[in-house]
C-alpha positions in Angstrom: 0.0 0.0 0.0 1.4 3.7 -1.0 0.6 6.7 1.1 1.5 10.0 0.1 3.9 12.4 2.1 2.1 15.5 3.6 5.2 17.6 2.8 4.2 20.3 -0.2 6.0 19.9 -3.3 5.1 23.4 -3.9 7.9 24.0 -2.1 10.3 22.3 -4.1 11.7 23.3 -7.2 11.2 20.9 -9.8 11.5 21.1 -13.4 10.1 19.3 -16.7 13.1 17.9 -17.0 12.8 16.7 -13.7 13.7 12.5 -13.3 12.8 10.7 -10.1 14.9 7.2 -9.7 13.7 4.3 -9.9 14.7 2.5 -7.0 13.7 3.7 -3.5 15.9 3.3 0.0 14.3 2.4 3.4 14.3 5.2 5.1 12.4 3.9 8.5 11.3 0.4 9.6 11.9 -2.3 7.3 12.3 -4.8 10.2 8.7 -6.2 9.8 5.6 -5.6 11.5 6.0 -4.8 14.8 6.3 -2.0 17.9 9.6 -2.0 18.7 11.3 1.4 18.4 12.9 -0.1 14.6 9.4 -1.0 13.8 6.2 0.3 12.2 2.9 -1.3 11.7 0.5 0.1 8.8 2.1 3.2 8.3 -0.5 5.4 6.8 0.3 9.0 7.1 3.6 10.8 6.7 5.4 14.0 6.9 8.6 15.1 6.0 10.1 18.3 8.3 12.9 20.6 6.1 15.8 19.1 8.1 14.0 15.6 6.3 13.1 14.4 9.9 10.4 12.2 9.4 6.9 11.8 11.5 4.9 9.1 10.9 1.6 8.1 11.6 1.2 4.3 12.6 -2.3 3.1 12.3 -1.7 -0.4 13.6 0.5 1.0 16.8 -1.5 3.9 17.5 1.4 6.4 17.6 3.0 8.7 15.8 6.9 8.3 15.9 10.0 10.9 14.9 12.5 9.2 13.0 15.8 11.6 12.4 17.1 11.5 9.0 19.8 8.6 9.0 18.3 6.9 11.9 18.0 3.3 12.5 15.3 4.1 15.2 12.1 5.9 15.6 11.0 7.7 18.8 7.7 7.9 20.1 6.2 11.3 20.5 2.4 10.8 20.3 0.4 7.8 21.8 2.5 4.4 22.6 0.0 4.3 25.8 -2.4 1.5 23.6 -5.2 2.7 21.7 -8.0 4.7 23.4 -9.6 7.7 23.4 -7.5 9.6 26.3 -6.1 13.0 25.7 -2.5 10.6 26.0 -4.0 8.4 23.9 -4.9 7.8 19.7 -7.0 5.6 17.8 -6.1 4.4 14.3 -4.4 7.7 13.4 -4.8 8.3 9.6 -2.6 11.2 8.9 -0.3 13.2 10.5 1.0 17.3 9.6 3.9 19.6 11.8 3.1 23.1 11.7 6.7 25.1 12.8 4.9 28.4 13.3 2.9 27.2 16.1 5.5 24.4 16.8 2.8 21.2 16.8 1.2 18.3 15.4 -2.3 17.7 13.8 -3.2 14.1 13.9 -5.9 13.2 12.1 -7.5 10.9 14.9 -9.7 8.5 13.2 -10.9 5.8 15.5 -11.5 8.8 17.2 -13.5 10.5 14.4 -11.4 13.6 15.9 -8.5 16.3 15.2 -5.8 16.7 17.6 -3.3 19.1 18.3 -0.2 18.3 20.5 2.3 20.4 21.1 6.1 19.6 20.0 7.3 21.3 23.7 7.4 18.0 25.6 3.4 18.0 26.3 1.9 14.6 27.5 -1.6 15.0 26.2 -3.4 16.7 23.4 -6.3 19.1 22.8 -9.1 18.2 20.4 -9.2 20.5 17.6 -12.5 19.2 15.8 -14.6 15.8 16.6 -16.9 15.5 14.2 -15.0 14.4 11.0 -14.8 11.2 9.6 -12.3 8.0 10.0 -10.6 9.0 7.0 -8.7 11.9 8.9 -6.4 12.9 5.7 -5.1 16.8 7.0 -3.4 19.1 5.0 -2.7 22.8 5.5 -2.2 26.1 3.4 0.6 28.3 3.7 -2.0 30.9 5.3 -2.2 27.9 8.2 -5.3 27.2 7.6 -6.1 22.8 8.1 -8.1 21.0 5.6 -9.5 17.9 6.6 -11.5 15.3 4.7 -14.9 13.6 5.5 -15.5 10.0 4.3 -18.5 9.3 5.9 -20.2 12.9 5.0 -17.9 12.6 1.2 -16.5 16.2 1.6 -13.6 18.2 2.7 -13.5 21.2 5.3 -11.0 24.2 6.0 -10.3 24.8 9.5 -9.5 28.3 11.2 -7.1 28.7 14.0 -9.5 29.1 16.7 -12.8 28.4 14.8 -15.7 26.3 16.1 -16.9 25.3 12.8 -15.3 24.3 9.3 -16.3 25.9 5.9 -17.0 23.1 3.3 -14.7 23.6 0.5 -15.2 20.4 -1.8 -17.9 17.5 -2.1 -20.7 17.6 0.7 -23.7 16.5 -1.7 -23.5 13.1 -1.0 -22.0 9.7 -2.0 -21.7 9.7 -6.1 -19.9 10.2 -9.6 -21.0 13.1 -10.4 -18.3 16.8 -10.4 -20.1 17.9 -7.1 -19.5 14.4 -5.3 -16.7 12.1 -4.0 -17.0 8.3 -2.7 -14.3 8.1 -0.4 -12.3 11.1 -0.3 -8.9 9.3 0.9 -6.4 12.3 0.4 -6.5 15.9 -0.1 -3.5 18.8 -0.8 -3.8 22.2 -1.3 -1.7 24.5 -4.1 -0.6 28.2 -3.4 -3.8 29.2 -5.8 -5.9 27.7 -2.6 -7.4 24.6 -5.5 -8.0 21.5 -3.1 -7.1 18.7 -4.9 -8.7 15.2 -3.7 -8.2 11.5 -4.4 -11.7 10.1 -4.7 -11.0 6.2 -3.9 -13.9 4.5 -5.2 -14.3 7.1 -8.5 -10.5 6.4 -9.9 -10.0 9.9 -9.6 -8.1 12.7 -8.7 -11.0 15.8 -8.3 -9.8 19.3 -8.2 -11.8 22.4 -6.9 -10.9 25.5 -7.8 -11.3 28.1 -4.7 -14.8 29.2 -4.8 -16.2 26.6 -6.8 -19.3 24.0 -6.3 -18.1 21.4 -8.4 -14.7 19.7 -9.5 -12.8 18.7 -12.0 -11.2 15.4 -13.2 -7.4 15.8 -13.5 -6.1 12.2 -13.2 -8.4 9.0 -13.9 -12.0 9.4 -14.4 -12.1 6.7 -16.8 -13.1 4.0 -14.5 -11.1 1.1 -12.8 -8.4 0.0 -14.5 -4.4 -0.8 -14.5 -3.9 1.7 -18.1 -2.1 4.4 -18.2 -5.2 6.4 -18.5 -6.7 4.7 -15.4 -6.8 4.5 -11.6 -7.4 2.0 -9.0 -8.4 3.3 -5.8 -5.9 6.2 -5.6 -5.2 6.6 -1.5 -2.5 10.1 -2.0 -2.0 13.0 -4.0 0.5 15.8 -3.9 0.9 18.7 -6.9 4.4 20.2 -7.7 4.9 23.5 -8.7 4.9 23.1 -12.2 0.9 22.1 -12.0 2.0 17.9 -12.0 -0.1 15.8 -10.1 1.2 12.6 -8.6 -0.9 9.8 -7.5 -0.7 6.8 -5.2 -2.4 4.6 -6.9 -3.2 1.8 -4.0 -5.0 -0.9 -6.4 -2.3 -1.0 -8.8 0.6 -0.8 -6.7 2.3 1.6 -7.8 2.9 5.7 -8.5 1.3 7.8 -11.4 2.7 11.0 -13.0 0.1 13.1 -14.5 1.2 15.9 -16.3 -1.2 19.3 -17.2 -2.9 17.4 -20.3 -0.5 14.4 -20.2 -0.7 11.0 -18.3 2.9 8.9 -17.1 3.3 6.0 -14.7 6.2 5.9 -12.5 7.6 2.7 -12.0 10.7 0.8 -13.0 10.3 0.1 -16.8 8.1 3.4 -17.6 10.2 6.4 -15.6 9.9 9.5 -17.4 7.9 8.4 -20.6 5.0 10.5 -21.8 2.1 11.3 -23.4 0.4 14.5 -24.5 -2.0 15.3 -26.8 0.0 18.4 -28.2 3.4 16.5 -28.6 2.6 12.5 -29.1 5.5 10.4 -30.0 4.2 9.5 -33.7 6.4 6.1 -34.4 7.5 3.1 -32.5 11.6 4.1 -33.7 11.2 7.2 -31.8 9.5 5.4 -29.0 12.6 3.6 -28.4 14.8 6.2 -28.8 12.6 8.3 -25.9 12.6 4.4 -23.8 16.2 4.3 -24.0 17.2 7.6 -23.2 15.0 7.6 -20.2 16.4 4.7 -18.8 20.4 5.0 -19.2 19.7 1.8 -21.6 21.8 2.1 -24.9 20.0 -0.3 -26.5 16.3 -1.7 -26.1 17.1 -5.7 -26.3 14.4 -8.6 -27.1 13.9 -8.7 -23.4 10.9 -7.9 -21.2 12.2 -4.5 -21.4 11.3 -4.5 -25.1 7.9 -6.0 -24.1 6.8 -3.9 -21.5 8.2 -1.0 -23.7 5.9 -2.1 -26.5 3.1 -2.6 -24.4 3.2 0.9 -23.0 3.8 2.6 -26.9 0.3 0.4 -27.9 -1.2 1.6 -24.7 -0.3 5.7 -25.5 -1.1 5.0 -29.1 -4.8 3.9 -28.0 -5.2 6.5 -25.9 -3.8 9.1 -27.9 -6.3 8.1 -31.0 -9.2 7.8 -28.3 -8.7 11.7 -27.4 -8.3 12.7 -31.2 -11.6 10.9 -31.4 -12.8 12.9 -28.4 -11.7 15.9 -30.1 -13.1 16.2 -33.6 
């Protein structure tokens, strides 16, 4: 299962030309399941600090733990006193933000169907922010500080104050369904520096955005029901947006992470890294193809391997979709 890091991309500078590797390092746990200080179980919400100090939200431990950035162990700094619903205590936590101005944690409490805020000063318990939202508890915040907080059970997302008793509903909230105004399952949302909420909608196979203001979405990644194709999502459970206006998507039933470009689709996983498609600049021929394949993966040549195959397989795939949206088109 992928989860998506809470850490804004926004503010990281990325490029077009941008290429991500294609093999990953473990950067905490790794040592099985378990709740040992080198351990995590279900880790389902993270957050990356600037001095790339990780906190992590363990679902199956009930804690969040710090680990530093090189550590072989995590340290306990929320919870770790078995699930409950105590001020020193969490339940299933589903997400998990720092905010440095006010030097804290929101933890998206969801066996709790609460917020929390807990201070990072040394504080033993925490102080309920909201308890009315859902067990989702995906959290996000704008650079105004402002939280944003989804709603499975009530398919919508809210935006928090500092000191407010009520949230403002800025996405969904007309019920379960497919249609621009709805979700079904609103697992992740993140926010850009226009204030556009962008939401992974699990059970649509999309990725919804909502311009500030508005009272109904837009489809920006999948949309075109459940599927493993490169036009096509399973579940997505995380989304993040760079600067650039790229959306990236953990895409849960597939196993695996999707690029999506403005007007462009790309998976990212070993044999696809950094090959796209767009319907202003399609690559027109199978030569060029591998000449694009090659170059994007340090290969000089593009042997009768499963390379070639899975490289084939994703040239018919872009070639299908591309003559599907020229269809769309005229």
């Amino acid at each position: 299962m992928f989860c998506i890091i809470s850490v804004p991309l926004r503010s990281t500078l990325l490029n077009s030309n941008s290429i991500w590797k294609k093999n990953g390092i473990t950067v905490a746990g790794g040592n099985g399941a378990g709740a040992s200080t080198n351990q995590l179980n279900v880790p389902h919400g993270l957050f990356v600090d600037d001095d790339q100090t990780l906190y992590i939200a363990e679902y199956g431990n009930s804690r969040i733990v710090e680990w530093k950035s090189g550590a072989t162990n995590g340290r306990v700094i929320v919870g770790g006193n078995g699930s409950g619903s105590r001020l020193d205590q969490i339940s299933n936590p589903g997400d998990v933000i720092v905010d440095k101005v006010r030097d804290c944690l929101f933890i998206g409490d969801s066996g709790n169907n609460r917020v929390l805020r807990w201070s990072l000063r040394g504080e033993n318990t925490g102080e309920i922010i909201t308890n009315d939202e859902s067990r989702s508890g995906s959290l996000t915040m704008d650079e105004q500080g402002y939280l944003y907080v989804t709603d499975a059970h009530r398919q919508l997302v809210k935006r928090w104050g500092v000191g407010e008793n009520q949230g403002v509903v800025v996405a969904g909230g007309n019920g379960v369904g497919d249609q621009l105004n709805q979700f079904n399952i609103p697992t992740k949302v993140f926010v850009d520096r226009d204030l556009s909420v962008y939401v992974s909608d699990g059970n649509n196979d999309r990725v919804m955005k909502w311009v500030k203001g508005a009272n109904k979405g837009i489809v920006v990644a999948g949309g075109r029901g459940k599927g493993s194709s490169l036009s096509q999502l399973n579940y997505p459970e995380g989304v993040v947006v760079d600067q650039l206006g790229t959306v990236y998507v953990a895409d849960r039933g597939n196993h695996r992470i999707m690029r999506w470009r403005k007007g462009a689709q790309e998976v990212l996983k070993e044999t696809e890294s950094m090959i796209s498609h767009t319907k202003s600049s399609f690559i027109k021929s199978w030569k060029e193809f591998q000449h694009v394949y090659n170059t994007a993966n340090n290969d000089d040549t593009l042997k009768q391997s499963k390379g070639y195959e899975e490289a084939r397989q994703i040239y018919d795939e872009l070639n299908k979709a591309h003559q599907e949206d020229r269809l769309v088109q005229a």
